[in-house]
C-alpha positions as CSV (number, residue, x, y, z in Angstrom):
1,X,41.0,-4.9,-46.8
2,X,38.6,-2.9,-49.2
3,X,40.0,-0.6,-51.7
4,X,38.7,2.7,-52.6
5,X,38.1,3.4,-55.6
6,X,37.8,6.8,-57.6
7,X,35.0,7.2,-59.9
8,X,34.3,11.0,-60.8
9,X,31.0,11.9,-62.3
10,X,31.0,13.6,-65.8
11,X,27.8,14.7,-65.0
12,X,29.8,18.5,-64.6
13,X,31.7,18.2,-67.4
14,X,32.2,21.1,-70.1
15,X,30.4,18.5,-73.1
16,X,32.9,20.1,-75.5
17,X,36.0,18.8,-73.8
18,X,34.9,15.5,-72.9
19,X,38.0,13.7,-74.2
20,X,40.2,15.9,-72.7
21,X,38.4,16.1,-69.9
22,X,38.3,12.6,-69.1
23,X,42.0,12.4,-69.8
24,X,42.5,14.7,-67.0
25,X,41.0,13.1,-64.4
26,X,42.5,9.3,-65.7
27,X,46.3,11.7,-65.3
28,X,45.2,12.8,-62.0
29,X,44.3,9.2,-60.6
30,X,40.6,8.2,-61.1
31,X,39.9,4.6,-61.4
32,X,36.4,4.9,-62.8
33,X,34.0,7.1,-64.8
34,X,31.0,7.4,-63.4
35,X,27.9,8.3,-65.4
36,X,24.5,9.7,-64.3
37,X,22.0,8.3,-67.1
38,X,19.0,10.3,-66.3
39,X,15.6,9.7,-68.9
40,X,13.6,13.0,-67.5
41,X,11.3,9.7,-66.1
42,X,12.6,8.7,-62.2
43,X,14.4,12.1,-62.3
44,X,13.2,15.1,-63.9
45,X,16.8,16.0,-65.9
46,X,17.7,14.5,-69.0
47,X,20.9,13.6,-69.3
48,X,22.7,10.9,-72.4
49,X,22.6,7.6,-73.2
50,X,24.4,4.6,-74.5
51,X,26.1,6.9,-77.3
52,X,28.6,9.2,-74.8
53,X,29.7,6.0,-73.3
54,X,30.6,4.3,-76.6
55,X,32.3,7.6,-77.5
56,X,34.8,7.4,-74.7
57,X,35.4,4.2,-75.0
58,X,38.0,4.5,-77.9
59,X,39.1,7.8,-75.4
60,X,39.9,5.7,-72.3
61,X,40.5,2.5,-70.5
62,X,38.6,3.9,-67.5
63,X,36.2,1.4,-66.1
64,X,33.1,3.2,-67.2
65,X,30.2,2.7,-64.3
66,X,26.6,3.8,-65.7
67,X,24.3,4.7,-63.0
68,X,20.8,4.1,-64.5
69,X,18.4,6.8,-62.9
70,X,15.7,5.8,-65.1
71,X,12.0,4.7,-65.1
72,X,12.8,1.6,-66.6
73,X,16.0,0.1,-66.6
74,X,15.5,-3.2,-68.5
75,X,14.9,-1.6,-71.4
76,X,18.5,0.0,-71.4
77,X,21.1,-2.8,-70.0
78,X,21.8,-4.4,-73.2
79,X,22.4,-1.0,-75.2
80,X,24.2,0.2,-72.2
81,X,26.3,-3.5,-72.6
82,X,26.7,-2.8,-76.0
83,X,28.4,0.5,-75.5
84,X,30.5,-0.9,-73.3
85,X,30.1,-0.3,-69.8
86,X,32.0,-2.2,-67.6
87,X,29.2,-2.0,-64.6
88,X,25.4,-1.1,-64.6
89,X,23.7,0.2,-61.1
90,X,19.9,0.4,-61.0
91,X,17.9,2.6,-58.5
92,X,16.2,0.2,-56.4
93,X,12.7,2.4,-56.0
94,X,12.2,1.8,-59.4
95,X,12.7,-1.9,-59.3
96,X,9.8,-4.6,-58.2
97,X,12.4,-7.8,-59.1
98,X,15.9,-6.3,-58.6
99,X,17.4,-9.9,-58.4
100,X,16.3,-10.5,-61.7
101,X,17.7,-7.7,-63.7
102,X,20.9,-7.9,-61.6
103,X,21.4,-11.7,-63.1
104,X,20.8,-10.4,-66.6
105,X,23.3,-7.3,-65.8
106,X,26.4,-9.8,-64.7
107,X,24.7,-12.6,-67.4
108,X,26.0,-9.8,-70.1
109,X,29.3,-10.3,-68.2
110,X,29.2,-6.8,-66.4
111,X,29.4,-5.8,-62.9
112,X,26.1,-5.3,-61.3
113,X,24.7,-2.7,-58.9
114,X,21.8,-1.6,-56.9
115,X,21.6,2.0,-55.7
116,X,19.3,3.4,-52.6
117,X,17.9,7.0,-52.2
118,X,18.7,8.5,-48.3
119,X,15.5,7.7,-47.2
120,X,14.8,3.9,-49.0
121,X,15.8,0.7,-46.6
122,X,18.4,-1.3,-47.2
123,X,15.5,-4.2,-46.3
124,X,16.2,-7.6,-48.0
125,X,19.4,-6.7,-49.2
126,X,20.9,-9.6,-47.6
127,X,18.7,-11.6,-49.5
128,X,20.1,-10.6,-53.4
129,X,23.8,-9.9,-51.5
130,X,25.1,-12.8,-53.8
131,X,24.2,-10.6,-57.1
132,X,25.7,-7.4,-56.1
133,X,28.9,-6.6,-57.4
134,X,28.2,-2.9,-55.7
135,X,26.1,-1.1,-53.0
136,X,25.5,2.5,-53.5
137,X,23.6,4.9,-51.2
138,X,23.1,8.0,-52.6
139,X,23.6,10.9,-50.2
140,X,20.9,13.6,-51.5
141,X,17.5,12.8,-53.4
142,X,18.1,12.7,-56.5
């Protein structure tokens, strides 16, 4: 049987209450944090990087899940890694290879994960299946 798992965004958090933020939704039952790493690149906002994550990890215990809506993911896994995120998810529009940078993403010990716009196909995912740790599909453009 799956299990669902809660993983709020902080995307609409109040930045100055972070840490108490995010120890409200760890007391009201999340599982995960979820963060939107946007580079102003694949998406036009601009959002944080490695540095928040890091930050919250001497806050929480969380499983921290950083989506990576950027132009260029390779060049952000191993900072992202270092951080410590427990699981990376790259868009899979902006991704030639995706099996490749999933193998480094778990290589680094992590969970990996491929995420699809509403209107991308899920075409060959049956093919990299044995890489994926998680499936997202996003339910509005981005």
């Amino acid at each position: 049987m799956n299990q669902i798992t809660i993983a709020p965004s902080i995307l609409c958090t109040d930045f100055g209450r972070l840490a108490e933020q995010t120890r409200q939704v760890e007391e009201a039952g999340a599982d995960w944090l979820h963060f939107d790493i946007m580079d102003g690149w694949f998406v036009e906002n601009i959002t944080f990087g490695p540095l928040v994550i890091e930050a919250l990890r001497g806050q929480t215990d969380l499983h921290c899940n950083a989506h990576l809506m950027v132009g260029n993911p390779a060049s952000h896994i191993q900072s992202f890694a270092n951080a410590g995120a427990d699981s990376l998810l790259i868009q899979r529009e902006v991704v030639t290879q995706p099996a490749q940078l999933l193998s480094q993403i778990r290589d680094l010990g992590l969970m990996a994960g491929l995420v699809f716009n509403p209107a991308t196909p899920l075409a060959g995912l049956e093919t990299i299946a044995d890489k994926l740790d998680i499936v997202m599909i996003m339910t509005v453009e981005p």
